[in-house]
C-alpha positions in Angstrom: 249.6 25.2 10.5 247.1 24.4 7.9 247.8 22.5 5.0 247.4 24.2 1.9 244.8 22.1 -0.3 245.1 19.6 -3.1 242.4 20.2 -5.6 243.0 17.1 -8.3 240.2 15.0 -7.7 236.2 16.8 -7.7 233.1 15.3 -7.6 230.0 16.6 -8.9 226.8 15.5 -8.2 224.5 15.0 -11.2 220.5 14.7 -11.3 219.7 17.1 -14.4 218.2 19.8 -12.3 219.5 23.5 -13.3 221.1 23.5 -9.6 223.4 20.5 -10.5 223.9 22.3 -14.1 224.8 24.6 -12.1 227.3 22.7 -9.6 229.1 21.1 -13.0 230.1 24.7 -14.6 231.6 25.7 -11.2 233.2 22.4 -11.2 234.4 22.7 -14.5 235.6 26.4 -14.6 237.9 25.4 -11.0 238.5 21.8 -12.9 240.2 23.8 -16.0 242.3 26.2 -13.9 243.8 23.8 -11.4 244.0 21.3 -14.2 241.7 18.7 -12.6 239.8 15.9 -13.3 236.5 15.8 -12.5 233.8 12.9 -11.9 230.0 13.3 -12.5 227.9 10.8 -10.6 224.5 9.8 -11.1 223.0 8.3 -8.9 219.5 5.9 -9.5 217.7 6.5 -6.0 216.9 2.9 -4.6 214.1 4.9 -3.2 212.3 5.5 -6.5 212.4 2.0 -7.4 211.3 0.0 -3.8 208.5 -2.2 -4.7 206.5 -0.4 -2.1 206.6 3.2 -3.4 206.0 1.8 -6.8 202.7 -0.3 -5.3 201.7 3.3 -3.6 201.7 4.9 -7.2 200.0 2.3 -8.7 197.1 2.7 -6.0 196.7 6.2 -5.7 196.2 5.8 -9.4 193.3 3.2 -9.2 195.0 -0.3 -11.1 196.7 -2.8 -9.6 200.7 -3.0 -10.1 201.7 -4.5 -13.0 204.3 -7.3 -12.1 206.6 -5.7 -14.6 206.2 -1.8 -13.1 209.1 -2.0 -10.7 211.9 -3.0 -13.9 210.4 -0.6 -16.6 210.7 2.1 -13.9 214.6 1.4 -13.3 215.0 1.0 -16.8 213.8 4.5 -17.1 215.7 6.0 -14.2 218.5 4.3 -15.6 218.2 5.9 -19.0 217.7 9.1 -17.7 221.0 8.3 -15.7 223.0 8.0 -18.8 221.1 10.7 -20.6 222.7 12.7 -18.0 225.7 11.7 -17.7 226.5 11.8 -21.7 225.4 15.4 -21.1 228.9 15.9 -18.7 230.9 14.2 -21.2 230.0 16.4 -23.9 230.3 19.6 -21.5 233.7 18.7 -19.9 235.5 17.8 -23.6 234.2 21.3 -24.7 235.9 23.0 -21.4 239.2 20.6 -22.5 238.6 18.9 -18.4 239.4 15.5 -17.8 236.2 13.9 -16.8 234.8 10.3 -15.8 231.4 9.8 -16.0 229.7 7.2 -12.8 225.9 5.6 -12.7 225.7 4.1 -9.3 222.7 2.2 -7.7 221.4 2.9 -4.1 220.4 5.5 -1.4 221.8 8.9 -2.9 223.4 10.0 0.5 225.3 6.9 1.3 226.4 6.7 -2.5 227.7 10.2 -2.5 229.6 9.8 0.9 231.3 6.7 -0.5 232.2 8.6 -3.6 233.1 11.4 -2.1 236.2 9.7 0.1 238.2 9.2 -2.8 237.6 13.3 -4.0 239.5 16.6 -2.6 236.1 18.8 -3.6 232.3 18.1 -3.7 230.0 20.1 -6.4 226.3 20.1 -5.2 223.1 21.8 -6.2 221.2 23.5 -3.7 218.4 21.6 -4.2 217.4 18.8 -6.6 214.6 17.5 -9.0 212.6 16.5 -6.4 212.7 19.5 -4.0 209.4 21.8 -3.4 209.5 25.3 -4.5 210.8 27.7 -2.2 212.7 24.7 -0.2 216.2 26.4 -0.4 218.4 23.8 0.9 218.0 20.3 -0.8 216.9 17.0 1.6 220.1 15.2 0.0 222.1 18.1 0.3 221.2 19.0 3.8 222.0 15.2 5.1 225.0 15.4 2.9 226.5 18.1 4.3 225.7 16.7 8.4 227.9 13.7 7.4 230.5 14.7 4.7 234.2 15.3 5.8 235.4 16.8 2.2 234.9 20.4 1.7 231.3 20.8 -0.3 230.5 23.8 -3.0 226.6 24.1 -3.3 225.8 26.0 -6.0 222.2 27.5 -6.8 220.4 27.6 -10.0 223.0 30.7 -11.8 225.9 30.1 -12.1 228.1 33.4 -13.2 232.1 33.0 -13.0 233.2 33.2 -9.9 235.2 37.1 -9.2 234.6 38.1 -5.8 234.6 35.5 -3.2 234.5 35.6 0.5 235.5 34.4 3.2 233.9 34.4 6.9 236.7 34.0 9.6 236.2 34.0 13.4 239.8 32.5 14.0 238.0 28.8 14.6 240.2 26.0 13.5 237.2 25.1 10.9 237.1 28.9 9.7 241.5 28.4 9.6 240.8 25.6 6.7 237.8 27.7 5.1 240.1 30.7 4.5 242.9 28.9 3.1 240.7 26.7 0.6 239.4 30.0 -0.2 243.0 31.0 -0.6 243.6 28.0 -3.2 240.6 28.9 -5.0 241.4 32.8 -5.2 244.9 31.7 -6.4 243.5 29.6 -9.1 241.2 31.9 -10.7 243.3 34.8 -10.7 240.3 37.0 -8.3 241.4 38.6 -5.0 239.8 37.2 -1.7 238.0 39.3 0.8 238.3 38.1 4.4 236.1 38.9 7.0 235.3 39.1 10.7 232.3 39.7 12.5 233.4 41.3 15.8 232.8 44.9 17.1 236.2 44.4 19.6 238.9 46.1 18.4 241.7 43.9 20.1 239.3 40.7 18.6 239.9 42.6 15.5 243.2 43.0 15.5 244.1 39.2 16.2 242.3 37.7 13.7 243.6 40.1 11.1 247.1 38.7 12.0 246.1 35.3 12.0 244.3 35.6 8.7 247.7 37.5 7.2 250.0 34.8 8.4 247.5 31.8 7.2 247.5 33.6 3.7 251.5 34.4 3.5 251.8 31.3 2.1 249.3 31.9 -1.1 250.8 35.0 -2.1 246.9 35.7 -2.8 245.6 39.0 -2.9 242.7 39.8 -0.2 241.4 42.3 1.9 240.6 42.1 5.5 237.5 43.8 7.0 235.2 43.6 10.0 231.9 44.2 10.8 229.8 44.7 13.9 226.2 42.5 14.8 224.9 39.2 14.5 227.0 37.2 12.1 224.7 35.5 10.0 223.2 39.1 9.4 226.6 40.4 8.5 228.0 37.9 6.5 224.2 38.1 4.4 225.0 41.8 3.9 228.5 41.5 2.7 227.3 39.0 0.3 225.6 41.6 -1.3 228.9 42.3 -3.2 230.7 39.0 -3.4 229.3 35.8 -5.6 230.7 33.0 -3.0 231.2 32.7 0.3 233.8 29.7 2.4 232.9 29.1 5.4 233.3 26.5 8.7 231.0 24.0 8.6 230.8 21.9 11.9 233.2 20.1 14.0 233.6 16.3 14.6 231.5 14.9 17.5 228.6 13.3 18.2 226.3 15.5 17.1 228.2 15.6 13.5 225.1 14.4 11.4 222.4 15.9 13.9 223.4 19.6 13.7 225.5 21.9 11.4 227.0 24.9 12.8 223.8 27.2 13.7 225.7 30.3 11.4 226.2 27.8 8.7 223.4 26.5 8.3 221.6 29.5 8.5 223.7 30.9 5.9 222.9 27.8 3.6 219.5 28.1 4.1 219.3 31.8 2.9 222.2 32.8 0.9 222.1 32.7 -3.0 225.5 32.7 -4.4 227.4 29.3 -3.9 228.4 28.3 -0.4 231.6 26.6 0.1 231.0 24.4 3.5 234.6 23.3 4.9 234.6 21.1 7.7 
């Protein structure tokens, strides 16, 4: 049986791109209804402060480093840090969400996995600051999500109120735990869940339906079951088409964890552009 979800604790990452904008209204809107509290994080990238990057840029500029480069840098990064985070403050009193504001130091993916363990639900953007246009999946995000063992939202640049989620369910343990976080989150925000099931068999069919029924009893949460014929990432692309965010499986626990998401998922990630809610 899977556990139904707690959803007390989320964690929103925080870089003042419109992605993670985006990521903190999600967070805030679930935050309000499952009465929440939510932590922004900033994170100073140890990377954009190693001596050696900061002697690259003072080369490909044509001076010599000052001795003093390395400390006004982090004492900008560090400002913009707050800046950032007084931002969340102001926007989680307005939505009435208890909030707690974090600057941390370090490598962003090992901060946010140590953050992240004491949190039921990550908020990310799709892609950061940093990112090149038309990269639609985020470095940080994408080694994130390879390592993380919390359930992770990644939210692109819009971010409308969620009303139609969905959910893609193949009877896998990982897609079990998707559809009943999406369950929880249905519940919560008072929008009926659409289920569905990529499979052209009928007998295929007809089993997942009843596992999907039984796994939702519990919620007492409106949804729909469907299935579609074809290749699944092409289906689950289609039926997005009239939903604004999709749950599904991530990966499994292995060796291979950090090397390779599910091929689906990640395909899914890379291509779809409502939020993706990445269960593991």
């Amino acid at each position: 049986m899977v556990r139904i979800p707690l959803l007390k604790k989320l964690l929103v990452a925080l870089d003042g791109s419109p992605h993670s904008a985006a990521a903190l209204a999600h967070a805030l809107s679930l935050a309000a209804a499952a009465e929440a509290t939510v932590t922004g994080i900033h994170i100073v990238d140890a990377a954009a402060v190693d001596t050696s990057f900061v002697a690259d840029l003072s080369g490909s500029l044509g001076f010599q480093p000052f001795l003093n480069l390395n400390a006004e840098l982090h004492d900008a990064l560090r400002t913009l840090g707050r800046t950032v985070l007084a931002d969340f403050e102001q926007r989680a009193a307005e939505a009435r969400v208890s909030a707690h504001a974090v600057l941390a130091e370090g490598f962003v993916v090992s901060e946010l996995l140590r953050a992240a363990r004491d949190h039921d639900l990550v908020f990310l953007g799709a892609h950061g600051t940093g990112q090149k246009r038309g990269k639609l999946l985020g470095g940080h995000a994408d080694a994130l999500l390879r390592r993380l063992d919390r359930p992770a939202w990644l939210a692109p640049a819009l971010a409308a109120p969620i009303s139609r989620p969905l959910a893609a369910f193949d009877g896998s343990e990982k897609s079990r735990r998707a559809l009943v976080l999406a369950a929880e989150l249905a519940r919560l925000l008072s929008v009926r869940l659409d289920v569905l099931t990529v499979s052209a068999e009928p007998a295929e069919i007809s089993a997942r339906r009843a596992l999907a029924d039984d796994l939702l009893h519990e919620h007492e949460t409106p949804h729909q079951f469907r299935a579609a014929p074809g290749h699944p990432e092409e289906a689950i692309l289609a039926a997005l088409r009239d939903h604004d965010l999709i749950a599904i499986g991530s990966h499994g626990h292995g060796r291979i964890v950090e090397l390779f998401l599910g091929s689906t998922t990640e395909r899914i990630l890379r291509r779809a552009t409502v939020p993706v809610l990445c269960v593991p």
